[in-house]
C-alpha positions in Angstrom: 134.4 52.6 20.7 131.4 54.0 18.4 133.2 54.8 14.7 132.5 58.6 13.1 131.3 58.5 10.1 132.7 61.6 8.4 131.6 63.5 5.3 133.8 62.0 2.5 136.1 64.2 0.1 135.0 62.8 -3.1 137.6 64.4 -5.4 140.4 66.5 -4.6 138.6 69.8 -4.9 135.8 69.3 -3.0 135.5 71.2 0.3 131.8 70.5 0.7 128.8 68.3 -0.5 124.9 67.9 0.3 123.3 64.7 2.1 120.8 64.0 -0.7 119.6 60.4 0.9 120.3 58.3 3.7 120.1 54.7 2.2 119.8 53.0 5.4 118.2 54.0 9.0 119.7 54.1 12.4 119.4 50.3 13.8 120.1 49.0 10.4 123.3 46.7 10.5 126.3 47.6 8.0 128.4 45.8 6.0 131.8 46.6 4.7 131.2 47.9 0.9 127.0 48.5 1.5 125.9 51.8 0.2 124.7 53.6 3.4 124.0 56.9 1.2 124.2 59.5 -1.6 126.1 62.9 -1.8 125.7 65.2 -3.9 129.0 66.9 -4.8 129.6 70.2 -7.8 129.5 68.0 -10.0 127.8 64.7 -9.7 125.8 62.6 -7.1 127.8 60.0 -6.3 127.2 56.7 -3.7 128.9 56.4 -0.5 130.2 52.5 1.0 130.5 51.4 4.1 134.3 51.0 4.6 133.7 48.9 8.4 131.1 46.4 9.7 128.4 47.4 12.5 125.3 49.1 13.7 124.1 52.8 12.2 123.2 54.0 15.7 123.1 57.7 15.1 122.2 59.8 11.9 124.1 63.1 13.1 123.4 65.2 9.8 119.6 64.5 8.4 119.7 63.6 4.6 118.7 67.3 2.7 121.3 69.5 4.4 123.0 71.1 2.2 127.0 72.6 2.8 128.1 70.1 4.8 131.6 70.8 5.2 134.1 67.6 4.4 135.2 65.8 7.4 132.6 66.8 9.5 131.0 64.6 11.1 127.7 63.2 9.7 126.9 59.4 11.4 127.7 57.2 14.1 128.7 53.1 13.8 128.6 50.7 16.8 130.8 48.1 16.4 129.8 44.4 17.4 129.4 43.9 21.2 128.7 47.8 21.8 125.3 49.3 22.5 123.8 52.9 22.6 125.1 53.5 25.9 128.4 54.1 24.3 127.1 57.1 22.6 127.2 58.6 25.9 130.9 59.1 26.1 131.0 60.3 22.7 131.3 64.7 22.3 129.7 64.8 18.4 132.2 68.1 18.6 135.4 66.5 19.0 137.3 64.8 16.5 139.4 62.5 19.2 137.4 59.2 18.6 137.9 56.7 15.9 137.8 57.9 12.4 136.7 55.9 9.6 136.4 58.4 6.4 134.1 56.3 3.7 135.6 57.3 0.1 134.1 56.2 -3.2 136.0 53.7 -5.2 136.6 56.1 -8.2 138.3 58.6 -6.2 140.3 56.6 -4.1 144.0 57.7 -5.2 147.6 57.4 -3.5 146.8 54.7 -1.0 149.8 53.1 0.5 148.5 49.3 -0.2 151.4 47.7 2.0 150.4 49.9 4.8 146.4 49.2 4.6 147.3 45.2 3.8 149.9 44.9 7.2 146.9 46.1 9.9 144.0 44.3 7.8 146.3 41.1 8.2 146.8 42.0 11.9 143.4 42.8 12.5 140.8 39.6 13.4 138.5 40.6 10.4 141.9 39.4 7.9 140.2 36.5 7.2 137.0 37.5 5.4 137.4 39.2 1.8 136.7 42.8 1.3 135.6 43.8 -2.5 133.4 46.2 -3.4 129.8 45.2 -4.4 130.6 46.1 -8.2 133.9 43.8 -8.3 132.1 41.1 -6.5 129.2 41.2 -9.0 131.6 40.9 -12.1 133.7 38.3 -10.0 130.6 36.4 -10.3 130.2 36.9 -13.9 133.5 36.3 -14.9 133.8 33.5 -12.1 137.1 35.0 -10.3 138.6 34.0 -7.6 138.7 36.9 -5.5 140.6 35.6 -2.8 143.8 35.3 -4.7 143.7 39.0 -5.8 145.4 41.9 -4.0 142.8 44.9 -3.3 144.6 48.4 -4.1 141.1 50.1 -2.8 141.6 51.3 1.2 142.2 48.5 4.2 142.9 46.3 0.7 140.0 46.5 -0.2 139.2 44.7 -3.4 137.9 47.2 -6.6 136.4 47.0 -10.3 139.7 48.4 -11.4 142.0 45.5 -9.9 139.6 42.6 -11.6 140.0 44.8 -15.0 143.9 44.5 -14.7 142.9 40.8 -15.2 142.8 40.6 -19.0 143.3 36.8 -19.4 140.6 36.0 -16.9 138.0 38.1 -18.4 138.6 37.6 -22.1 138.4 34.1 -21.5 135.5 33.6 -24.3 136.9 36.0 -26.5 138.4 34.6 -29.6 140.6 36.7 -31.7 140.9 35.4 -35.5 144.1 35.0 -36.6 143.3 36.4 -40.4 142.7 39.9 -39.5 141.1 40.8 -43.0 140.2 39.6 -46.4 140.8 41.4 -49.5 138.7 41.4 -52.3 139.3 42.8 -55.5 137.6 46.1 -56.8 135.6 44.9 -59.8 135.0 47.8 -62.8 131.8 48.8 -61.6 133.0 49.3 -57.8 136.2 51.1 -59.1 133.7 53.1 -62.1 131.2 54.0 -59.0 134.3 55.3 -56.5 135.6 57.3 -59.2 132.1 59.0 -59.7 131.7 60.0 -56.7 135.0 61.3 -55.2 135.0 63.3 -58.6 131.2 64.6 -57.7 132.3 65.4 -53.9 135.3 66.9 -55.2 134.5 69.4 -58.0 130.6 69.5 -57.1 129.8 72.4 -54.7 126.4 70.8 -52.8 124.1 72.0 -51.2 121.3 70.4 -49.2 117.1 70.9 -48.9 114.6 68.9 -47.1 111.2 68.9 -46.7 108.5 67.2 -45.5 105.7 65.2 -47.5 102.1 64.3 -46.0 101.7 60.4 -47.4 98.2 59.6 -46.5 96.4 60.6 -49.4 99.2 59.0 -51.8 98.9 55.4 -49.7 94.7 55.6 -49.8 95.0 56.1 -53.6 97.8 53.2 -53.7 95.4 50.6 -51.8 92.3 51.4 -53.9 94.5 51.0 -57.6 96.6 47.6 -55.9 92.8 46.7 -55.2 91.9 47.2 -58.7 94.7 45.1 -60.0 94.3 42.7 -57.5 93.6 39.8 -59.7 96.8 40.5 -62.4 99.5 40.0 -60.0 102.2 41.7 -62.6 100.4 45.1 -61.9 101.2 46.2 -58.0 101.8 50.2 -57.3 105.1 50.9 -55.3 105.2 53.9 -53.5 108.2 54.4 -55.1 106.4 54.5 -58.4 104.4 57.0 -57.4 107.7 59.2 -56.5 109.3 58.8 -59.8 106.2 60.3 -61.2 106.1 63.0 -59.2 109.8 63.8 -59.5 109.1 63.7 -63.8 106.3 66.3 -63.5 107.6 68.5 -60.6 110.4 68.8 -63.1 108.3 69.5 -66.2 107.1 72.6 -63.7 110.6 73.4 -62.8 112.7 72.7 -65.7 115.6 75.1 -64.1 116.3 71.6 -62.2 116.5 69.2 -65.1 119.9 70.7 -66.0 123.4 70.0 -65.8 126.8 72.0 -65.3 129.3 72.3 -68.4 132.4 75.3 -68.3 131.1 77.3 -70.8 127.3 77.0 -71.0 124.9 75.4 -68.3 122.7 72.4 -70.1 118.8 72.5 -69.8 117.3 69.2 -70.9 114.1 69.4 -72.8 113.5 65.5 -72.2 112.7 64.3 -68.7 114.9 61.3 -67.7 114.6 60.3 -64.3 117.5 57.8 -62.9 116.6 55.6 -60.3 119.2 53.7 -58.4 119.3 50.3 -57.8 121.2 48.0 -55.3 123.1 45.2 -57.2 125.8 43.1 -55.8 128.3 44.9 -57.5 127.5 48.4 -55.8 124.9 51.0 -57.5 123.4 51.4 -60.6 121.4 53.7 -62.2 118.9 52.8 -64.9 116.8 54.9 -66.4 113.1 56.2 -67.0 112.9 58.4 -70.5 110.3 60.1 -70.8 109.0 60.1 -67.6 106.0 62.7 -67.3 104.7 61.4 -70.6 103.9 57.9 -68.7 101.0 56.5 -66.5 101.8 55.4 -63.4 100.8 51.5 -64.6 103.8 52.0 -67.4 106.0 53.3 -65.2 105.9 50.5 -62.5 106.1 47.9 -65.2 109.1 49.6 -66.9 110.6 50.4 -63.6 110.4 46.6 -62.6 111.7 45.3 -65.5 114.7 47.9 -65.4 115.9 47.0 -61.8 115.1 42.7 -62.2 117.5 43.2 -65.4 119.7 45.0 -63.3 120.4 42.9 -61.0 121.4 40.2 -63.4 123.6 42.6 -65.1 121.8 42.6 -68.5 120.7 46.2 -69.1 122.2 47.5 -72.2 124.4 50.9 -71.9 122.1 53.2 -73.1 119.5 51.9 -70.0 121.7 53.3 -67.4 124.1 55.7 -69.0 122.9 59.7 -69.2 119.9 60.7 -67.7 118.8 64.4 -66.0 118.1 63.9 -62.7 118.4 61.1 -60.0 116.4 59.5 -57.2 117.9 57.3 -54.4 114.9 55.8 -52.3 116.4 53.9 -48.8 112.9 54.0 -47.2 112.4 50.5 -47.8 115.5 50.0 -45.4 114.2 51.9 -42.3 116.1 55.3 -42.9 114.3 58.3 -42.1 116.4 61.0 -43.8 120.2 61.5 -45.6 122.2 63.4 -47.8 122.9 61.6 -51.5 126.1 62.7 -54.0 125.1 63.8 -56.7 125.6 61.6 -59.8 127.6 63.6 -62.2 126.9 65.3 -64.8 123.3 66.0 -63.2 122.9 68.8 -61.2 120.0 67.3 -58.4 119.5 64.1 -56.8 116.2 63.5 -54.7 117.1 61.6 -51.4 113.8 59.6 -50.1 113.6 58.2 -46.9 111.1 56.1 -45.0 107.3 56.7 -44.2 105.8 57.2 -39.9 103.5 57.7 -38.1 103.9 61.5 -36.5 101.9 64.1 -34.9 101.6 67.1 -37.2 99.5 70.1 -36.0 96.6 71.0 -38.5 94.3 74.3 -38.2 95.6 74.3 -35.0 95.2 70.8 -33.7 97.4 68.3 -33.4 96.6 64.9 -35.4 98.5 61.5 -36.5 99.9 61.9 -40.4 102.3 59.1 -42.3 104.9 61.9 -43.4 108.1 61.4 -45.1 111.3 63.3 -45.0 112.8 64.0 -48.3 115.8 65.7 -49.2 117.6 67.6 -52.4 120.8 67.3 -53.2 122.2 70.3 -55.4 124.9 71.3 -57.7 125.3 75.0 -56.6 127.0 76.1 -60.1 123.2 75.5 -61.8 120.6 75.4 -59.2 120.6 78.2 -56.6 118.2 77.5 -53.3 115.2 79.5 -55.2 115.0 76.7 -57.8 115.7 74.1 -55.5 112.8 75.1 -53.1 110.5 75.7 -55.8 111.3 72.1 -57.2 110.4 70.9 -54.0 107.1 72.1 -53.4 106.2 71.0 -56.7 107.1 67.6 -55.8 105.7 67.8 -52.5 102.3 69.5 -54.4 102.5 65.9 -56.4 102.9 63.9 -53.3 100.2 65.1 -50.8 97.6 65.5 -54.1 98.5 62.7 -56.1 95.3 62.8 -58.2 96.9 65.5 -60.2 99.7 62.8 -61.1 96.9 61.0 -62.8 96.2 64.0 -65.2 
């Protein structure tokens, strides 16, 4: 007797769905847990196994139809042994033949797994093992035996869900460590730095600026002075060099930035010292450049390299890293495109640098390929409003995309 293929309910609301794809053709043979087709449902599309083995002999609703009600009838299966002349005694408008509703795995819920396991073993098919293709694909992986599992899927069929009910089988490789942590002490610096911070986030109301910075010109310049100094190997231009000194004289245009916050007057430096941090084993650290928009680049790079070597083997005296007007934290080097930094108090801005692309920016109207980098300004709100902070930042970016004019 030819089995109806029925349009499945695919969650308990659904009334109707759309045939969006027939995945096989009439005269193709089926096998229990093959995808045959895809409905689309409210909410998702969503695949649709074969529940019994055969022929597909007739396609009654073409894929594309739209508002097919559930239950209605939508293909024919000859089972083995029949041929098309069975169709022939099948009325497509009854429902009195055979019914075989196909269900997806997800959805399945409140089958009656004694019921569906007592006719599978009485049937002649009880023999053969019925999984769907995604639990027999991880029962590969895992190497699980799936005949010595009990299917809760319909006719007992086997699902993903009863092989993930199997913890010991498939954590078999995992190892847990016993130890489930190491403590290590907080040294003075780590337990100096926290302090710093939660007492920045804390009393410091930030606010945050970014902009954009055009690099080319800047890394031209940098190649032709690296090429100059290419024979003395203790002279080589960091882009980060060329930041600092752009930082120091964007500041010396916008001294309203080089200031810090103090309950009964606000401080305005008159020197420019620019902190830079450094990573050190330790945490952060954050020596300092004095002076900076009085130096050349070429004294700045050398000062700036011996500050962070010394650094890192903890030999920079007090003053080198105590004080300070404003700071920089570069992580461009590491691959990060943008962030927010804390500020570092009792500074009022810190300059937060990311890393250097390739993008397409759109000049007099066409779009062309520019190395840009995203910069951002972190703020104390108390001493520098968003005027002062914008107007820092053009400076700097002025500095950055015409770097001749750090050279004056």
């Amino acid at each position: 007797m030819p089995i109806k293929i029925l349009m499945p309910a695919l969650s308990p609301t659904m009334t109707e769905g759309n045939i969006a794809k027939w995945l096989k053709n009439e005269g193709d043979k089926i096998v229990p847990g093959e995808v045959i087709a895809e409905i689309e449902t409210d909410k998702a599309t969503m695949e649709v196994e074969a529940v019994d083995e055969g022929v597909l002999a007739k396609i009654i609703i073409p894929q594309g139809t739209d508002n097919v009600p559930v239950n209605s009838l939508i293909a024919l299966l000859l089972e083995e042994g029949e041929d098309t002349s069975a169709l022939d005694n099948i009325n497509i408008e009854t429902t009195a033949a055979k019914v075989v509703e196909i269900v997806v795995e997800e959805k399945i819920s409140n089958v009656n797994v004694e019921k569906t396991l007592a006719e599978h073993s009485a049937s002649p098919k009880a023999s053969r093992i019925f999984a769907s293709p995604l639990a027999k694909r991880l029962a590969a992986i895992e190497n699980i035996d799936l005949s010595s599992i009990m299917g809760s899927g319909p006719h007992g069929r086997i699902i993903k869900k009863d092989l993930l009910q199997l913890p010991a089988k498939l954590d078999k490789n995992v190892a847990r460590n016993e130890i489930e942590y190491k403590a290590v002490a907080n040294n003075n610096i780590r337990k100096i730095i926290a302090k710093r911070l939660l007492e920045s986030k804390q009393t410091i109301p930030h606010f945050y600026l970014s902009i954009e910075c055009n690099m080319d010109k800047l890394l031209e310049i940098r190649e032709d002075i690296n090429k100059y100094f290419a024979v003395d190997k203790s002279v080589r231009i960091s882009v980060n060099d060329f930041i600092i000194l752009a930082v120091a004289k964007a500041l010396k245009e916008v001294p309203a930035a080089n200031a810090s916050w103090e309950e009964e007057a606000i401080r305005y430096y008159n020197n420019i010292d620019v902190s830079v941090a450094v990573a050190i084993d330790n945490g952060l650290i954050t020596p300092i450049i004095r002076n900076a928009n009085q130096k050349d680049l070429v004294t700045l790079s050398a000062e700036m390299k011996d500050l962070a070597k010394r650094a890192r083997e903890n030999k920079l005296k007090p003053e080198e890293f105590q004080g300070g007007s404003f700071s920089i934290s570069n992580l461009g080097m590491y691959g990060i495109k943008s962030f927010s930094a804390i500020i570092n108090p009792p500074q009022s801005c810190i300059l937060a640098v990311g890393a250097s692309s390739k993008r397409p920016v759109v000049t007099h109207d066409q779009i062309k390929i520019a190395t840009i980098m995203d910069v951002t300004l972190s703020s104390d709100h108390r001493v520098v409003d968003g005027a002062v902070g914008a107007e820092f930042l053009a400076s700097f970016k002025k500095f950055i995309e015409s770097p001749a004019l750090l050279l004056i």
